[in-house]
C-alpha positions in Angstrom: -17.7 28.7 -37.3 -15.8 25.7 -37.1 -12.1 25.5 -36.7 -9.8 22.5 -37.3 -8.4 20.9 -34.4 -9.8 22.6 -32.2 -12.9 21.7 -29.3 -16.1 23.7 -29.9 -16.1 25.0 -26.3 -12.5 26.3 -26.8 -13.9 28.3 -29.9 -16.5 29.2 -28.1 -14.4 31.1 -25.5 -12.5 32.2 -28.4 -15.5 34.2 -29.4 -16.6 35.5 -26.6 -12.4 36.7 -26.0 -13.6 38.8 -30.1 -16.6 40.2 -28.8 -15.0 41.5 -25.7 -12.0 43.0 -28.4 -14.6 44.5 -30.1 -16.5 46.0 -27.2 -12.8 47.5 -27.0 -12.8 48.9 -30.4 -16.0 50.7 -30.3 -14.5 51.9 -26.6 -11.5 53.4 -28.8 -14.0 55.0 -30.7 -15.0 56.9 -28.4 -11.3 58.1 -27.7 -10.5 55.8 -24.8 -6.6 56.1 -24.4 -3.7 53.0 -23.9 -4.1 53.0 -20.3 -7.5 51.6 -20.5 -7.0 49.5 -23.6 -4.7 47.8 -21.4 -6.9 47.1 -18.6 -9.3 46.0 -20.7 -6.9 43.5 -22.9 -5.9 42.6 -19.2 -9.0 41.9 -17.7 -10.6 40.0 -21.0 -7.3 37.6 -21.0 -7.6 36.9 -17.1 -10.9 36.2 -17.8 -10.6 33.7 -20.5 -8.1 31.6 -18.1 -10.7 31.4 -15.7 -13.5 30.4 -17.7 -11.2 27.8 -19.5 -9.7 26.7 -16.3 -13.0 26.2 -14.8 -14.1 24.0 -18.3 -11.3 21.5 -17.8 -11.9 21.1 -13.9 -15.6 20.4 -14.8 -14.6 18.1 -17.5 -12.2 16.3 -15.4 -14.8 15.7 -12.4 -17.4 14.6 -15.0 -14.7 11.9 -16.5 -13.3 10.5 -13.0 -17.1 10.1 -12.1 -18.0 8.2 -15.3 -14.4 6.1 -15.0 -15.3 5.2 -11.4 -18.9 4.1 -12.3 -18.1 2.0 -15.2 -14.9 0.2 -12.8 -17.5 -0.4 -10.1 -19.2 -2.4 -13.0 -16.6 -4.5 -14.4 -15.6 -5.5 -10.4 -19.3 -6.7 -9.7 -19.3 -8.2 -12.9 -16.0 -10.2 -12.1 -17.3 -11.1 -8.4 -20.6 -12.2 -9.8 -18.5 -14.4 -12.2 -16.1 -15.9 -10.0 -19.2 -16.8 -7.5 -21.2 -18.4 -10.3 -17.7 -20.6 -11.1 -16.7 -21.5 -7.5 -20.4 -22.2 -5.8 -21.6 -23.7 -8.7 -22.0 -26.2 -11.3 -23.4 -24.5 -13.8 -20.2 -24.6 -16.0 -18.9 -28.1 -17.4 -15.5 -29.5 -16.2 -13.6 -32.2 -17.2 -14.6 -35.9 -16.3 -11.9 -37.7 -17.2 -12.2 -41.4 -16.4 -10.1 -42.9 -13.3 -8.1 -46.2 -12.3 -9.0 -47.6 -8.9 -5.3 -48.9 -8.5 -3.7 -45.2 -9.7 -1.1 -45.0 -7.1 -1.0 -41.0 -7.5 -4.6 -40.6 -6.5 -5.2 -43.0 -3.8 -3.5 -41.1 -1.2 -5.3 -40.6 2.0 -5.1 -37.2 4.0 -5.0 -39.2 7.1 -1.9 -40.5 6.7 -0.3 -37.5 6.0 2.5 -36.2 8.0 0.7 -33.5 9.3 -2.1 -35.3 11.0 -1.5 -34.1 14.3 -1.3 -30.7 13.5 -4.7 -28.6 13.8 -7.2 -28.6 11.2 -5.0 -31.7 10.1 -2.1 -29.5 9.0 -4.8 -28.1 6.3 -5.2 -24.5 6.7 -9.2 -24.2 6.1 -10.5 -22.5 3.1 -12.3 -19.8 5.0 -9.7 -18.5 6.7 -7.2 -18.5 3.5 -9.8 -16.4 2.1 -10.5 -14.1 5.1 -6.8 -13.6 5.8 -6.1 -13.0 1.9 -8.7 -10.2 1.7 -8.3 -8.6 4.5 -5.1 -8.6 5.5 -3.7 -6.4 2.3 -6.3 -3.8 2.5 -5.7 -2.9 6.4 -1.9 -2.4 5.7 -2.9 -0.1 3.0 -5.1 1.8 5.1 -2.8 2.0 8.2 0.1 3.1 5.8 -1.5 6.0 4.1 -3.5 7.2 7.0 0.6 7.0 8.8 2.0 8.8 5.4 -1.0 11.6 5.5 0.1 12.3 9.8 3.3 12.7 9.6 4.5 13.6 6.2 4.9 17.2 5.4 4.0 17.4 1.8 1.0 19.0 0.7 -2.2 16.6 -0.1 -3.7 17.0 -3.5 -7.4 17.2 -3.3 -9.7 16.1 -6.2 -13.2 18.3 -6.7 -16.1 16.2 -8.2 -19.0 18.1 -9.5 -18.9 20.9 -6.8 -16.6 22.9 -4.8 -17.8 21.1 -1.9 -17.7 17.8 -3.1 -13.9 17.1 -2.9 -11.8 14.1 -2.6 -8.8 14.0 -0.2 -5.3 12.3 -1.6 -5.4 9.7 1.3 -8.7 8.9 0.6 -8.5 8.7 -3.3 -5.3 6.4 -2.6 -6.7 4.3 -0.6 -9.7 3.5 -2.5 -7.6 3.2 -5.8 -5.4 0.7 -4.5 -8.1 -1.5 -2.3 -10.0 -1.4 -5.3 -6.9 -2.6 -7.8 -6.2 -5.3 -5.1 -9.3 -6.8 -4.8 -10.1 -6.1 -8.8 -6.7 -8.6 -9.4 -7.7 -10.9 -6.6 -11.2 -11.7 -8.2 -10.1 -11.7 -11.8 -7.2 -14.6 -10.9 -10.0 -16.2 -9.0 -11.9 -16.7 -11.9 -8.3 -17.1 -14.1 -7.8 -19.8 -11.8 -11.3 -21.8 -11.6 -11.6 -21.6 -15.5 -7.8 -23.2 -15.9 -9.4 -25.8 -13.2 -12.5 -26.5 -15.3 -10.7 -26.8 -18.6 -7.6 -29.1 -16.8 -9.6 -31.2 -14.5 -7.0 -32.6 -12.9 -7.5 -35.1 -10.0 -6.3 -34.5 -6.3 -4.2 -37.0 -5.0 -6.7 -37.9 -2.4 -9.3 -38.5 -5.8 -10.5 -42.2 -4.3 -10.4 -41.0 -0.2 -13.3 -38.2 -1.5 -15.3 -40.1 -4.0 -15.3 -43.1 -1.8 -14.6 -45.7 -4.6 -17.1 -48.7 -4.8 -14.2 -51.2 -4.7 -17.1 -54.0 -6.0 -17.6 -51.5 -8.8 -14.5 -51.1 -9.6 -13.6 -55.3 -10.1 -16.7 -55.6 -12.3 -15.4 -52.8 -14.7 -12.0 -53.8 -14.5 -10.6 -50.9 -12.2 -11.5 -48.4 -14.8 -14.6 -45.8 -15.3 -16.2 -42.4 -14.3 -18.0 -41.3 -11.3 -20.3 -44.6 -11.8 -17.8 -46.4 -9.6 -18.1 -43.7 -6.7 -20.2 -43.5 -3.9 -19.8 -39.7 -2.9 -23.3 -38.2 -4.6 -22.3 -34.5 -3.5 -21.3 -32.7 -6.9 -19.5 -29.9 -5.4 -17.4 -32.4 -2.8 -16.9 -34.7 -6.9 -16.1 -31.5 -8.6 -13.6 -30.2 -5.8 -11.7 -33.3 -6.2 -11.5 -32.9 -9.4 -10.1 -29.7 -10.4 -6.8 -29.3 -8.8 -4.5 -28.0 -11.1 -3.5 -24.8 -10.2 -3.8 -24.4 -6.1 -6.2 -21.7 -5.4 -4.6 -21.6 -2.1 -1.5 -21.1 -3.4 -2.5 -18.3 -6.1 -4.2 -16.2 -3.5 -1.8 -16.4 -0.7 1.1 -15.4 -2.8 -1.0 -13.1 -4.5 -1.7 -11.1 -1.4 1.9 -11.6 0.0 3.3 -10.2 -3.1 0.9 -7.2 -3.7 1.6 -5.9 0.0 5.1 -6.4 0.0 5.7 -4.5 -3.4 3.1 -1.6 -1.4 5.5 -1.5 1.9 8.7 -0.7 -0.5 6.7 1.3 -3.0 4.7 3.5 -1.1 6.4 3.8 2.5 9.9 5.2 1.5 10.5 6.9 5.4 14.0 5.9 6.7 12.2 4.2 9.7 10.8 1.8 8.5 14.1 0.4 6.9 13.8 -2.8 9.6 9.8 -3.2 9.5 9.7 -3.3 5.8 11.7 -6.3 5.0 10.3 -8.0 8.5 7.0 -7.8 7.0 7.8 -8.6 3.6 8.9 -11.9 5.0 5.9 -13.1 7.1 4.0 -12.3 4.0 5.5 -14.7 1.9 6.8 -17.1 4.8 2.9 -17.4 5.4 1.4 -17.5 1.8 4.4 -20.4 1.1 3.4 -22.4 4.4 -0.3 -22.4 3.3 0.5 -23.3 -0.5 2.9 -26.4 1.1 1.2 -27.5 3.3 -1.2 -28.9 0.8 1.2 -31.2 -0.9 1.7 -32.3 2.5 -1.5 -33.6 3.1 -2.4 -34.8 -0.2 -5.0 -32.3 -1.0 -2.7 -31.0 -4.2 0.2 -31.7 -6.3 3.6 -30.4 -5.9 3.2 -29.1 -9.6 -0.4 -27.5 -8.3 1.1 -26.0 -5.5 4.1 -24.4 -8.0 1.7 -23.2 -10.7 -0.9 -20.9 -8.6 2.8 -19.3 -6.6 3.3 -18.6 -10.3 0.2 -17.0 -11.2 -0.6 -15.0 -7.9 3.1 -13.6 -8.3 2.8 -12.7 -12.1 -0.6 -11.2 -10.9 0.8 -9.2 -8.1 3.7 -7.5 -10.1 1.7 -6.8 -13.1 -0.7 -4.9 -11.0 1.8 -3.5 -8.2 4.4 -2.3 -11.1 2.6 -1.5 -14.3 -1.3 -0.5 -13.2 -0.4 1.4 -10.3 3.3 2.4 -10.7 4.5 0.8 -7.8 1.9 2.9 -5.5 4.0 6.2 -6.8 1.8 9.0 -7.1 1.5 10.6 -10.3 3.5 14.5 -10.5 2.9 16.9 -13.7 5.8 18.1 -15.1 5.2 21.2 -14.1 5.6 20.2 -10.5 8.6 18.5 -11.2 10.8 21.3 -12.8 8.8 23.8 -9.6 10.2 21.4 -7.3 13.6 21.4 -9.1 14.3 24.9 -8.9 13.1 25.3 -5.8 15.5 22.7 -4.8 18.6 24.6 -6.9 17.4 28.0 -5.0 17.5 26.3 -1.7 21.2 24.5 -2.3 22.9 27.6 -4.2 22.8 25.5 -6.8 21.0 27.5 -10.0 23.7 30.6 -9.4 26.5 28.0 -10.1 25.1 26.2 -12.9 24.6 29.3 -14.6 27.6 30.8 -14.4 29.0 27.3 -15.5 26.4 27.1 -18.6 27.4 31.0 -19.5 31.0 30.6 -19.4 30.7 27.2 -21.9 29.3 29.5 -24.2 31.7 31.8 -23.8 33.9 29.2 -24.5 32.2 27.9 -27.8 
């Protein structure tokens, strides 16, 4: 028996609720009276709601597993891919042909105005990367272990397969948003490197890195390819040549943005009211500094430097706002109107509104 609309295994308990009714029947047969009819309609109806309630709790744990697994895939797919495109050459880029006299790429990073600063002024890729990464996940961790001390509310637990296999709220939390973060850092890593490859823009210290032959460079009559340089390193050629957007720039403000919007989303405790907007501002004083400072010493273009604060930010807020609500975390509506009335009972409210809603009908 099939019936529209309806999931097998909810028939299923349908017809074991009709053989327990008729179990009943043949009971009354044999003169059972209403008292135990009853008990037995009772007892048949409370178990149905356990049996169905323990369907969709199974069901559940079997589709968060399977969710997890297949995320887990797509994010070592997208690490994999943004390693092959930043470590590599596998993929093509542009190789568009150079003038030896081009003002706009014959700037030297020497000369800069932050050559007496440390590193040069130039904040080294390693630790724009380590700072990036790490930073954002240890504030989301010291925030929700905080929030899970001293907050009051009841933690929501998650079971996965079995009873003892269960899943704490600060725990699931923290792994969904680390993972979100790190998701939306890699995918605008590899965003990034493919606008690079596709753009191929050069760096305005173009000549400085490829060394330029300047004997070369009379005989072809200041104009031609990497023929006319003597750098031989194709990572060090393929660096200086993909500049457009700043990777620097992308991830810092990435990162900036995506804990900021967490410290006003998810930390709401009266406080923090001084901390929150404190820490908002390093973040994005920082991720600036490190996205400036390369127009400074000639490693990008102003315009290079603009475009990756645009995509890191647009990143950041899409994720922050629209995949993860703004770090809110989710309530049924059940809960909602349980916490309402509770609320009206507490504040002498629901005896009021009442009376208020009974006498405008009165009134009508």
């Amino acid at each position: 028996m099939h019936v529209s609309g309806t999931k097998p295994s909810s028939v299923i308990l349908s017809l074991n609720n009709i053989y327990r009714l008729i179990g009943i029947n043949q009971t009354m047969s044999n003169d059972v009276n209403h008292k135990e009819l009853l008990e037995h309609i009772k007892k048949a109806q409370e178990e149905y709601a356990t049996d169905l309630q323990t369907y969709k709790r199974n069901r559940t744990s079997v589709l968060i597993i399977v969710t997890c697994l297949l995320e887990l895939m797509v994010l070592v797919f997208v690490i994999a891919m943004e390693m092959v495109l930043r470590f590599t050459t596998i993929f093509p880029y542009r190789r568009q042909n150079f003038s030896c006299i081009d003002a706009e790429i014959s700037k030297s990073s020497s000369s800069s105005e932050y050559s007496g600063f440390a590193f040069q002024g130039r904040i080294p890729d390693s630790v724009i990367y380590s700072l990036s990464f790490c930073i954002p996940p240890v504030v989301i961790c010291v925030g929700e272990i905080g929030m899970w001390s001293f907050t009051q509310d009841k933690q929501k637990s998650i079971r996965v397969l079995c009873r003892p296999c269960s899943v704490p709220q600060v725990v699931r939390r923290m792994i969904r948003f680390v993972g979100v973060f790190v998701f939306g850092a890699c995918c605008m890593l590899v965003f990034v490197d493919v606008i690079k490859l596709v753009t191929g823009r050069l760096r305005p210290n173009f000549l400085e890195v490829c060394r330029v032959n300047r004997t070369l460079c009379k005989e072809y009559s200041n104009f031609g390819n990497d023929r006319l340089c003597d750098e031989r390193d194709e990572m060090k050629l393929k660096d200086a040549r993909t500049s457009f957007p700043s990777i620097a720039a992308a991830l810092t403000s990435y990162s900036a943005v995506f804990v900021s919007t967490y410290i006003h989303g998810a930390l709401q405790s009266r406080s923090v009211r001084v901390l929150r907007p404190f820490l908002t501002l390093v973040f994005i004083m920082l991720a600036m500094v490190s996205g400036l400072v390369e127009v400074g010493v000639n490693y990008s273009h102003w315009t290079d430097v603009l475009a990756g604060f645009v995509i890191g930010v647009a990143m950041a807020i899409y994720l922050s706002s629209y995949v993860l609500q703004k770090f809110h975390e989710y309530i049924a509506e059940r809960q909602v109107l349980s916490m309402l009335h509770q609320f009206l009972l507490e504040h002498h409210l629901l005896v009021a509104l009442t009376k208020q809603v009974i006498s405008f009908k009165g009134y009508m």
